[in-house]
C-alpha atoms as one frame of an Amber mdcrd trajectory, in Angstrom:
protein
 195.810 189.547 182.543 196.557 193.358 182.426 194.678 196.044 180.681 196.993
 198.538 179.251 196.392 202.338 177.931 199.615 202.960 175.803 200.149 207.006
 175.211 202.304 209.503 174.186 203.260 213.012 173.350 200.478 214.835 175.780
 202.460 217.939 175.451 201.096 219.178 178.879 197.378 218.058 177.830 195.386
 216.090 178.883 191.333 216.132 178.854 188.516 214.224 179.975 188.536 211.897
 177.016 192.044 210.596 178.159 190.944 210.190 181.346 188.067 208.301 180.938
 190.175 205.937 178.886 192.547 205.689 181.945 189.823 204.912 184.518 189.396
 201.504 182.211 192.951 200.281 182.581 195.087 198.141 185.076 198.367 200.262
 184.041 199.013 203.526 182.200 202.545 203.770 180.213 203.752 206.700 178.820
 206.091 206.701 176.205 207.858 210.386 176.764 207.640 213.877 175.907 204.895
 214.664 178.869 205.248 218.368 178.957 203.598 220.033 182.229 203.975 216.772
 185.125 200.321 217.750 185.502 199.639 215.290 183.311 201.490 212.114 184.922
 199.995 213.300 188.244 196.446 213.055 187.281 196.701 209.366 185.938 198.767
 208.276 188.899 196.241 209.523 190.933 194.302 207.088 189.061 196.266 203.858
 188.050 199.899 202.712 187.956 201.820 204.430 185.737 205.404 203.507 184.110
 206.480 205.969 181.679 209.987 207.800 180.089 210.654 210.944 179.656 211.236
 212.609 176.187 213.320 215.610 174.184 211.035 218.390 175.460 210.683 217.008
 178.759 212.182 219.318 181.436 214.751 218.402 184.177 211.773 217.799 186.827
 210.469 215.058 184.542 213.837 213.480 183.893 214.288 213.275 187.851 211.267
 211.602 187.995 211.276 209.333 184.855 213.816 207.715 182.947 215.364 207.583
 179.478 214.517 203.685 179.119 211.889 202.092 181.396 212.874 197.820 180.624
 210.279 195.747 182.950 208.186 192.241 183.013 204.322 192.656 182.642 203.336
 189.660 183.127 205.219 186.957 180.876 206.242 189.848 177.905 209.035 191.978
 178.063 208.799 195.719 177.359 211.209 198.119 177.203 209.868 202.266 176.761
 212.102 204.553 175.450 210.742 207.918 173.648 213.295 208.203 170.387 213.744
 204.823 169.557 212.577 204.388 165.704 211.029 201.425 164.138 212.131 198.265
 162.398 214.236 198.256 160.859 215.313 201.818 161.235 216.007 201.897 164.356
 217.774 204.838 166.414 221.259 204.485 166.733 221.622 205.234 170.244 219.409
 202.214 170.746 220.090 199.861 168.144 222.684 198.125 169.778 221.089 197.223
 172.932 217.913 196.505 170.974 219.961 193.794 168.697 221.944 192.418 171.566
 219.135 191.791 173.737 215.422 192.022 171.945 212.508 192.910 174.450 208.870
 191.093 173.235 207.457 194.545 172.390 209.540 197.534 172.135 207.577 200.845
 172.602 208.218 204.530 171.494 206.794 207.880 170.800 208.521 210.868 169.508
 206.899 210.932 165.765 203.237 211.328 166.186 202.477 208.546 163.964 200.823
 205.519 165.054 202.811 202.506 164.167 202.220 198.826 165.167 204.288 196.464
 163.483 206.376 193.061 164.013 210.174 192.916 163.572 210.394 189.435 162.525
 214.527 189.561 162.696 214.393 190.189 165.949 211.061 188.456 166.729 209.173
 191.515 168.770 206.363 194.038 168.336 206.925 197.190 167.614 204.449 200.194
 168.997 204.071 204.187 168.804 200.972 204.979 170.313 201.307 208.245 168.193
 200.209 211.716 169.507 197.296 212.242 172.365 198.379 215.919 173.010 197.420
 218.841 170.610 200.389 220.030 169.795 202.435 218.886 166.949 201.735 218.124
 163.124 199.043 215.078 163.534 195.475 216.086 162.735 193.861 213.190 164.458
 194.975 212.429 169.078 195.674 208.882 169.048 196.571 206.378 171.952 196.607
 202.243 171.943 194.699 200.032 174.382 195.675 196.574 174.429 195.825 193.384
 176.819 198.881 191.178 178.135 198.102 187.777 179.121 201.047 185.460 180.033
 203.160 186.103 177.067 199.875 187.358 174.786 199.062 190.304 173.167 196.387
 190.986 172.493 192.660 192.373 171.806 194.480 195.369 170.202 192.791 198.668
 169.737 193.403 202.361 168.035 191.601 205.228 170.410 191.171 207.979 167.759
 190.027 211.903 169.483 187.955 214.374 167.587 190.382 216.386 164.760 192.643
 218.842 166.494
């Protein structure tokens, strides 16, 4: 079983409040648009991290991360991208793959809005963790927390920050 902290959108912050959520986890994954690689280097110096890079991420970060990030945790497959959509609008520069060849649970960020929801067509979860950096037009920092074990899951949960 693997304890997972699901963000996005940091926008070169990051705080405390993040990190103490980080400490708790088995793996970090980052769903793009970082900002200042600050950020990624204080939770790697904590946990694993797997994470994409996104539209106002900087040619540093797109050395260093990629546009997709498709791996095994445990028995689920994931695939990260940042711009990706939702069911069933999905982006078009992913839609294709997605149809082809559905992942178990298909993350992005790129919005700001939180979003979990199933795509029963294709039979997978969708997330956005929404936003956990101030900037942008969210009121309330958001991340997910969640657990995979075998091909579960589960024990879901919303980690809401004071009001920007």
């Amino acid at each position: 079983m693997k304890k997972i902290l699901l963000l996005s959108d940091t926008h070169s912050y990051i705080d405390d409040a993040i990190l103490k959520h980080v400490k708790q986890a088995d793996e970090v994954w980052h769903a793009g648009d970082i900002g200042d690689l600050e950020v990624t280097d204080q939770i790697k110096n904590l946990k694993p991290l797997r994470a994409v890079y996104g539209n106002i991420d900087d040619a540093k970060a797109r050395t260093e991360f990629p546009l997709h990030n498709r791996f095994m945790c445990e028995d689920v497959d994931v695939w990260i991208t940042h711009i990706g959509g939702y069911p069933p609008k999905y982006n078009s520069n992913v839609r294709d793959a997605l149809v082809a060849n559905p992942p178990k649970l298909f993350i992005t960020g790129h919005s700001h809005i939180l979003k979990v929801m199933p795509d029963k067509k294709l039979n997978l979860i969708h997330m956005n963790p929404g936003a956990a950096g101030k900037h942008g037009f969210h009121n309330v920092r958001t991340m997910l927390r969640f657990k995979i074990d075998g091909a579960a899951i589960k024990d879901l949960e919303v980690i809401e920050f004071e009001t920007r």
